[in-house]
C-alpha positions as CSV (number, residue, x, y, z in Angstrom):
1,X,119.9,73.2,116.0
2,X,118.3,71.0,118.6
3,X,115.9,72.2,120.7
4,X,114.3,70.6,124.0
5,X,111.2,72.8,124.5
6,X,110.0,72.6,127.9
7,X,106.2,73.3,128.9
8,X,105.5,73.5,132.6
9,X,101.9,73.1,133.6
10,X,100.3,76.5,133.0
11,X,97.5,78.0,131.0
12,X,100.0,79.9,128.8
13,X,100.9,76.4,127.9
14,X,98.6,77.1,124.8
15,X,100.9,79.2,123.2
16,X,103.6,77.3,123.4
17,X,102.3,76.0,120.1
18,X,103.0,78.7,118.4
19,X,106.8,78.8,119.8
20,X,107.1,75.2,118.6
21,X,105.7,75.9,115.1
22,X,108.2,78.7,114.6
23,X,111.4,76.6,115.4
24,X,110.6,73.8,113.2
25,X,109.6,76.1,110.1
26,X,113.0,77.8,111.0
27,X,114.3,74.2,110.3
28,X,115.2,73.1,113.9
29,X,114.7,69.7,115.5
30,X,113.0,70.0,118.4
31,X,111.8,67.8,121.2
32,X,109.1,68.8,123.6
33,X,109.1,67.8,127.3
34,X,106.2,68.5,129.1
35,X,105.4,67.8,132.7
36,X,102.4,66.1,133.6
37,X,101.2,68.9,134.9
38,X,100.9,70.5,131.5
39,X,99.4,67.7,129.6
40,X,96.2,69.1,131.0
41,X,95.7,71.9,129.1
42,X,97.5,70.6,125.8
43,X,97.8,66.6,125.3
44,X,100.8,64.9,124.8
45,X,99.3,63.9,120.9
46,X,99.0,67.5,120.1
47,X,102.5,67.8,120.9
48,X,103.6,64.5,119.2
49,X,101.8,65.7,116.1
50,X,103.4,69.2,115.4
51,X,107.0,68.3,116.6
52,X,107.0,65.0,114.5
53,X,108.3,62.9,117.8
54,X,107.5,60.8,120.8
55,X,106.5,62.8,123.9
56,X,107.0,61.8,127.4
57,X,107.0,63.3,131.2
58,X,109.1,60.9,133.2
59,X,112.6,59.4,133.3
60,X,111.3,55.8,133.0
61,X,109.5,55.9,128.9
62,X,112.2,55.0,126.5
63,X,114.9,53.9,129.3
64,X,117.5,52.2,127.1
65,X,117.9,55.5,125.5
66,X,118.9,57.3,128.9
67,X,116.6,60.3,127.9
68,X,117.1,61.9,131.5
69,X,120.7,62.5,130.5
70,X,120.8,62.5,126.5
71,X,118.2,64.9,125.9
72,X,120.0,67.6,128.2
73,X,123.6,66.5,127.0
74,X,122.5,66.8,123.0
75,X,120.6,69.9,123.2
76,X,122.1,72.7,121.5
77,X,119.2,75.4,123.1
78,X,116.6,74.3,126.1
79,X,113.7,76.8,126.4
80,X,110.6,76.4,129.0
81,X,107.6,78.7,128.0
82,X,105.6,78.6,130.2
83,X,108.0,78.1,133.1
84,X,105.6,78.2,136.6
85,X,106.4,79.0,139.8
86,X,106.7,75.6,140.8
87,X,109.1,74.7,137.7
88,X,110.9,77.6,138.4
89,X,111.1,76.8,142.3
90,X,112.3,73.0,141.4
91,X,114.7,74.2,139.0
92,X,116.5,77.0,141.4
93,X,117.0,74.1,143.9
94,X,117.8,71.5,141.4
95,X,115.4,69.1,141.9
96,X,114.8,66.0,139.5
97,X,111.8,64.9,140.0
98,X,110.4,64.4,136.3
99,X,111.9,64.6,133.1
100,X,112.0,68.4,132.3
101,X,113.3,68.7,135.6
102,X,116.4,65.7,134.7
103,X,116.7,67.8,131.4
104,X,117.7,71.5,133.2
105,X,120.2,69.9,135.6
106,X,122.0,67.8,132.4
107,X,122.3,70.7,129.8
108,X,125.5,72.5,129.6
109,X,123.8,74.9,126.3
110,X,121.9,78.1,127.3
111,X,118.7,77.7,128.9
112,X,115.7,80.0,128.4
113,X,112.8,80.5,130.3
114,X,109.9,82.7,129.9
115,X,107.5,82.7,132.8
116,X,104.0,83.2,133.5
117,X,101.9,82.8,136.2
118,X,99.7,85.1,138.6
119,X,101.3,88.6,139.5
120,X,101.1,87.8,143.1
121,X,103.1,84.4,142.6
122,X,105.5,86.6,140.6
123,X,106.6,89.4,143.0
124,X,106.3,87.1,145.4
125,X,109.7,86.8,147.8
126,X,110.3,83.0,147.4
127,X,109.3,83.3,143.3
128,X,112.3,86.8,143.5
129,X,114.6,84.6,144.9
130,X,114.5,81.8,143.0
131,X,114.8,83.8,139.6
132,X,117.8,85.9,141.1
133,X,119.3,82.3,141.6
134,X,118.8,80.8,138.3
135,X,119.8,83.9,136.9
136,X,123.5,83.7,138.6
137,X,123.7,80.2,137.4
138,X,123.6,81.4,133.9
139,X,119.5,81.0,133.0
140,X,118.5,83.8,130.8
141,X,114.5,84.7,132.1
142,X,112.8,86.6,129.5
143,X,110.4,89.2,131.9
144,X,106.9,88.5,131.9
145,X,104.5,90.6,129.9
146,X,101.8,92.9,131.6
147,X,98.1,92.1,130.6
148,X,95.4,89.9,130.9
149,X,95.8,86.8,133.1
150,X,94.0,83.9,133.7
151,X,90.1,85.0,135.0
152,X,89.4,89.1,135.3
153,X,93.0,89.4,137.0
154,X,95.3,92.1,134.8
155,X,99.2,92.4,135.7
156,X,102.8,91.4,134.6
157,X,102.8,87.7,135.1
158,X,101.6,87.1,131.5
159,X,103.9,85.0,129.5
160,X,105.0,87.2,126.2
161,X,104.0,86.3,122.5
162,X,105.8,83.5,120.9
163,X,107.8,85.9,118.3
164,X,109.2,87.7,121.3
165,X,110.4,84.2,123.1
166,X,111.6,83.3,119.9
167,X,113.9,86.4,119.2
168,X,115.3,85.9,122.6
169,X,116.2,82.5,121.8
170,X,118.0,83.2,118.3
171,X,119.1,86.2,119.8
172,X,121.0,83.7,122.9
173,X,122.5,81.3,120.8
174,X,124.3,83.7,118.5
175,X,122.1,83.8,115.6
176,X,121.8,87.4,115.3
177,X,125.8,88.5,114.6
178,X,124.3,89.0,110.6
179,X,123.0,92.4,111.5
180,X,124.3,92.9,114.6
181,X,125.4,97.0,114.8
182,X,123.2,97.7,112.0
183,X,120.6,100.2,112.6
184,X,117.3,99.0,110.6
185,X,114.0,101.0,110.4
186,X,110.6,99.1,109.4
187,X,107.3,101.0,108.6
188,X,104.2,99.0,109.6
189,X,100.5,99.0,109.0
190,X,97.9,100.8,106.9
191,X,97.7,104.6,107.5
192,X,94.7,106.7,108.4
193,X,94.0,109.5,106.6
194,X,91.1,111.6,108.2
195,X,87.9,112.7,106.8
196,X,86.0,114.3,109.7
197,X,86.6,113.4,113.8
198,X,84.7,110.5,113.2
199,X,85.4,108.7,109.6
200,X,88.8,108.2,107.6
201,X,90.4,106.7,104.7
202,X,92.3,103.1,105.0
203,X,92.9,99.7,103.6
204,X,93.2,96.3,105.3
205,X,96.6,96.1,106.3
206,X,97.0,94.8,109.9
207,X,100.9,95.2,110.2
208,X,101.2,91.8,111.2
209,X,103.9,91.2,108.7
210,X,105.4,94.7,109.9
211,X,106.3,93.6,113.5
212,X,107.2,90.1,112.2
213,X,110.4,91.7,110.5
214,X,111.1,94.0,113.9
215,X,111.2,91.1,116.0
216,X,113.4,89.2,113.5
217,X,115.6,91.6,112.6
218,X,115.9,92.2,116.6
219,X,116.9,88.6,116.8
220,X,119.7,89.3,113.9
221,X,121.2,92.0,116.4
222,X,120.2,95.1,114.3
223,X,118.5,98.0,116.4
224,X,115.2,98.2,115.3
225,X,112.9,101.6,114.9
226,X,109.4,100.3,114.2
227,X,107.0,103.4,112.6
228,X,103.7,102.2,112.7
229,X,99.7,103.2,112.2
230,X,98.6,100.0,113.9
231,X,97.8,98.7,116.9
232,X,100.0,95.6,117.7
233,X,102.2,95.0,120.6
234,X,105.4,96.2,120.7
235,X,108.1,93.4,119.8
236,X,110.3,93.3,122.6
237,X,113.7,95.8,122.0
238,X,111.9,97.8,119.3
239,X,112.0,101.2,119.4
240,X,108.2,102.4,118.4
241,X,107.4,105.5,116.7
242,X,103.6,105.6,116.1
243,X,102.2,107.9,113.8
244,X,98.6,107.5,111.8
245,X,98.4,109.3,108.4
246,X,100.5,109.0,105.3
247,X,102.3,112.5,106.2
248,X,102.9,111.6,109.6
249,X,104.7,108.4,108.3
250,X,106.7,110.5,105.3
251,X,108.2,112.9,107.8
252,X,109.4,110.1,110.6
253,X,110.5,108.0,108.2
254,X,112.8,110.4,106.2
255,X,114.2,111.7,109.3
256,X,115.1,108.3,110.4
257,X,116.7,106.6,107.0
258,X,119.0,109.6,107.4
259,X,121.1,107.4,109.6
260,X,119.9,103.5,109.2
261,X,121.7,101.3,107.3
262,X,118.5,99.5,106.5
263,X,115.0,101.1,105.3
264,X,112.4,98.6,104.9
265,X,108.9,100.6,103.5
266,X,106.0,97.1,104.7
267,X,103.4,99.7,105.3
268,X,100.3,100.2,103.0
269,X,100.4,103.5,102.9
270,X,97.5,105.9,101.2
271,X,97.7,106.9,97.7
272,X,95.0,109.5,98.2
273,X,94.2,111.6,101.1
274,X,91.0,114.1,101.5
275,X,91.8,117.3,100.2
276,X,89.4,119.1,103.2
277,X,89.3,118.0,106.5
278,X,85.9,118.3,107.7
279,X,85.9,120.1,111.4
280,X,82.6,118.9,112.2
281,X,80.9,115.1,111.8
282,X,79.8,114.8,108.2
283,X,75.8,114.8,108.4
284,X,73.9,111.8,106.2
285,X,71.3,114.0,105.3
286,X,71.6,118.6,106.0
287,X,68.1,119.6,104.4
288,X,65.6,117.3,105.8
289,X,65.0,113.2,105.8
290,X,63.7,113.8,101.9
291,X,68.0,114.7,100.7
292,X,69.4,111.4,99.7
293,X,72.5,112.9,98.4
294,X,75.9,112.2,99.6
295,X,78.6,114.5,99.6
296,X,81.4,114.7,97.2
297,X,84.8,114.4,98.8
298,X,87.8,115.7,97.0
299,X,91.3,113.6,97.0
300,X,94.7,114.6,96.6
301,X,97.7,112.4,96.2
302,X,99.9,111.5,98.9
303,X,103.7,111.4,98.5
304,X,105.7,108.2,97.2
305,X,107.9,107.5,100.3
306,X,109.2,104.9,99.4
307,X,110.7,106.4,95.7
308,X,111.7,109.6,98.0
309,X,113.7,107.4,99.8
310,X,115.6,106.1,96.8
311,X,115.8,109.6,95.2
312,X,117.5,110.9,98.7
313,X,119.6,108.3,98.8
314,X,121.2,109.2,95.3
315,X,124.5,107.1,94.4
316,X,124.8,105.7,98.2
317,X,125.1,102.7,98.6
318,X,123.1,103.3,102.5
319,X,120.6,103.0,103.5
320,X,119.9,99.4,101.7
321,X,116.0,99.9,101.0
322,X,113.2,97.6,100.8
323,X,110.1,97.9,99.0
324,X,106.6,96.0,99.1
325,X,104.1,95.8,96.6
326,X,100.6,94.4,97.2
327,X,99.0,93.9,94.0
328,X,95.9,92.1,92.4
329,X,96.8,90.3,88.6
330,X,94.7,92.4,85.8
331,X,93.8,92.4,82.2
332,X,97.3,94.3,82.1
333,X,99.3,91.9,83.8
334,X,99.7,89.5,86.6
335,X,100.9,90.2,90.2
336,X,104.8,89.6,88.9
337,X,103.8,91.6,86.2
338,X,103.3,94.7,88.1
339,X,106.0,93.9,90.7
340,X,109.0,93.9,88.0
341,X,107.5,97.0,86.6
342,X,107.1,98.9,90.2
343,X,110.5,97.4,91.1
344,X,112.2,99.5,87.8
345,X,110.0,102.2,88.7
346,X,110.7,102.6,92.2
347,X,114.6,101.9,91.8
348,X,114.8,99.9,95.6
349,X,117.1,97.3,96.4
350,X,114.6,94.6,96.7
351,X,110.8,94.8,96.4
352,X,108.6,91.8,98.3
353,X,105.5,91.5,96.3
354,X,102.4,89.9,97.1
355,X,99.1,88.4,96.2
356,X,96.3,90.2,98.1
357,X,92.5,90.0,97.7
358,X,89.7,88.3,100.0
359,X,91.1,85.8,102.4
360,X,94.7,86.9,101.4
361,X,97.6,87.9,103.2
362,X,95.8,91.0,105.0
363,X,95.4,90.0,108.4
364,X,96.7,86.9,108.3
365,X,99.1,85.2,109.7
366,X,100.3,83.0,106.8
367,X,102.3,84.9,104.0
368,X,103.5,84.0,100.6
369,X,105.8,85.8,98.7
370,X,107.9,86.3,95.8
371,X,111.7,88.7,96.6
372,X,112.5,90.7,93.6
373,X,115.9,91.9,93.3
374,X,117.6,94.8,91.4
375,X,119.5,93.6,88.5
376,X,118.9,89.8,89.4
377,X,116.4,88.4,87.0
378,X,115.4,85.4,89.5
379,X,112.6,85.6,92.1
380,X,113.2,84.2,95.4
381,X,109.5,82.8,96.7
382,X,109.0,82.1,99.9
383,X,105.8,80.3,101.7
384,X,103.1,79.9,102.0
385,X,104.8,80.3,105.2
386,X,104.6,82.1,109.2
387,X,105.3,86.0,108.5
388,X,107.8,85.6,111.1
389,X,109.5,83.1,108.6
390,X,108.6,85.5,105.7
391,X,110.4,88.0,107.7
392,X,113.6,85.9,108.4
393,X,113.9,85.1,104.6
394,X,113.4,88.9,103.7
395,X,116.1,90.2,105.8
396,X,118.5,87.5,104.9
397,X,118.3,88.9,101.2
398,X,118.5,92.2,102.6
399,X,121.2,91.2,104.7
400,X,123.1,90.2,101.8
401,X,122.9,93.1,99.8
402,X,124.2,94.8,103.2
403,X,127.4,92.9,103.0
């Protein structure tokens, strides 16, 4: 697909980035038209660099080529993140002033634009107006996000996270009819299992990869429940159901792949839990500075999930499930090792397995891993990669096993 990806001159300009580096590792070809404007907070050879091509501002660079029409004309998908109120304002009264501007009035594909700016400049009557318009031309605006802005201002205004502007593109240009009316539900993060008020069992999970697959699977068209023990924003069109401990997660998530046609079990969840929860703080020292002891605290296993899942599923073919497996290589085995065996142990449809340790995968927000498949002796390895990429490539197997 060919992309024009317009960046109008804002701070959120930054982040734009990130939206560029998850179209072309999604294999698009994209062009980036800044205005001049927005080559003050990223440079024109930053842009150059990670879209592989030339980058210009005005109608007058490259003139044989007629890039004021062609670029508009050839584009399958135009998105401007961040789109100001000034871009936004020359767009609704279809100026042409620059090159992005040349660009919106040529293109007959869908346009996207996700805008940020100050929340005064977006309730503002003029900035209303001229959304209202480009929305009854056919513009799809994505809403801003509500947080931080630029300074110690907080409002909507902010422009929303690169995943989200993604989805909403694939999601536009049709490239989410392969789970479209499918209802899939994701667990997400590494749960809490309490030892006192104060302390509690976990691991290092952050959930990133998690939210990845709900904002892909939302651009795919499925309806998307998200249960989740971390604390990540919501991907926009997910349905969140937050819980914390291992229990918590068991009970929601049973309930729920009751009636989804796709399970897919990313959270670390505990193996152990305490056996006593303590009412009280747990004390370092209860007879005097001299007691160096520490207290012993009991542990009692928490239940499989994801093999209750398969067991309640029985000879159904629904919901399709998906497994993951973090694992460290051994004296036993190495991390494909221990994958095939928890793959034949668990009995899921699929099992994504990966490498973790120090400086791996948890937290991160590169991922590589390696798709096992029930009753396929191949391994489908994907990355090192985006999660968001990781995630595509997961529910496209899953996807498959769907149809």
């Amino acid at each position: 697909m060919r992309v024009v990806l317009g960046v109008a001159g804002g701070i959120a300009a930054y982040k734009s980035c990130s939206l560029l580096r998850l179209f072309t590792e999604a294999g698009h070809d994209v062009t980036v038209v800044p205005t001049a404007a927005a080559l003050n907070f990223v440079g024109a050879a930053t842009w150059a660099a990670l879209s592989g091509k030339p980058v210009h501002t005005d109608v007058w660079s490259e003139i044989t080529q007629v890039p004021h029409v062609r670029l508009g004309q050839e584009a399958d998908l135009v998105v401007v993140a961040p789109a100001t109120a000034d871009l936004i304002a020359r767009a609704a009264t279809g100026q042409a002033d620059d090159l992005l501007t040349n660009v919106l009035l040529t293109a007959r594909c869908p346009i996207v634009m996700a805008p940020a700016m100050h929340t005064e400049m977006w309730e503002h009557p003029a900035t209303v107006a001229n959304v209202e318009t480009l929305r009854s031309r056919g513009v799809h605006i994505i809403p801003p996000a509500s947080g931080r802005l630029t300074g110690r201002d907080t409002g909507p205004g902010r422009l929303p996270e690169p995943d989200e502007i993604y989805a909403a593109c694939r999601a536009v240009v049709g490239e989410s009819e392969v789970l479209a009316g499918r209802h899939v539900v994701i667990s997400a993060g590494g749960t809490r299992e309490p030892l006192d008020p104060v302390r509690y069992l976990g691991n290092r999970s952050s959930g990133k990869q998690g939210y990845a697959l709900a904002a892909a699977a939302v651009a795919m068209g499925a309806q998307v429940t998200l249960v989740s023990s971390a604390a990540l924003p919501t991907p926009h069109g997910v349905s969140l159901r937050q819980v914390e401990t291992a229990m918590e997660m068991r009970d929601v998530m049973v309930r729920l792949a009751q009636e989804a046609d796709l399970v897919i079990m990313a959270a670390a969840v505990a193996d152990f839990r305490p056996a006593e929860y303590a009412e009280h703080k747990i004390k370092k020292s209860h007879d005097g500075a001299a007691d160096q002891s520490a207290p012993t605290i009991g542990l009692v296993r928490n239940p499989d999930i994801l093999a209750e899942l398969v067991q309640a599923r029985g000879e159904a073919s629904r919901p399709v499930i998906v497994g993951f497996a973090a694992e460290t290589g051994d004296d036993h085995g190495s991390v494909l090792d221990h994958g095939r065996a928890k793959l034949a142990r668990k009995g899921c449809d699929l099992l994504v397995v990966n490498e973790v340790g120090p400086d791996k995968t948890f937290g991160q927000d590169d991922n590589t891993v390696q798709i096992l498949r029930r009753h396929h002796a191949d391994v489908v390895q994907v990355g090192p990669s985006s999660k968001r990429v990781v995630a595509e490539a997961i529910l496209a197997q899953a996807a498959d096993r769907l149809a």
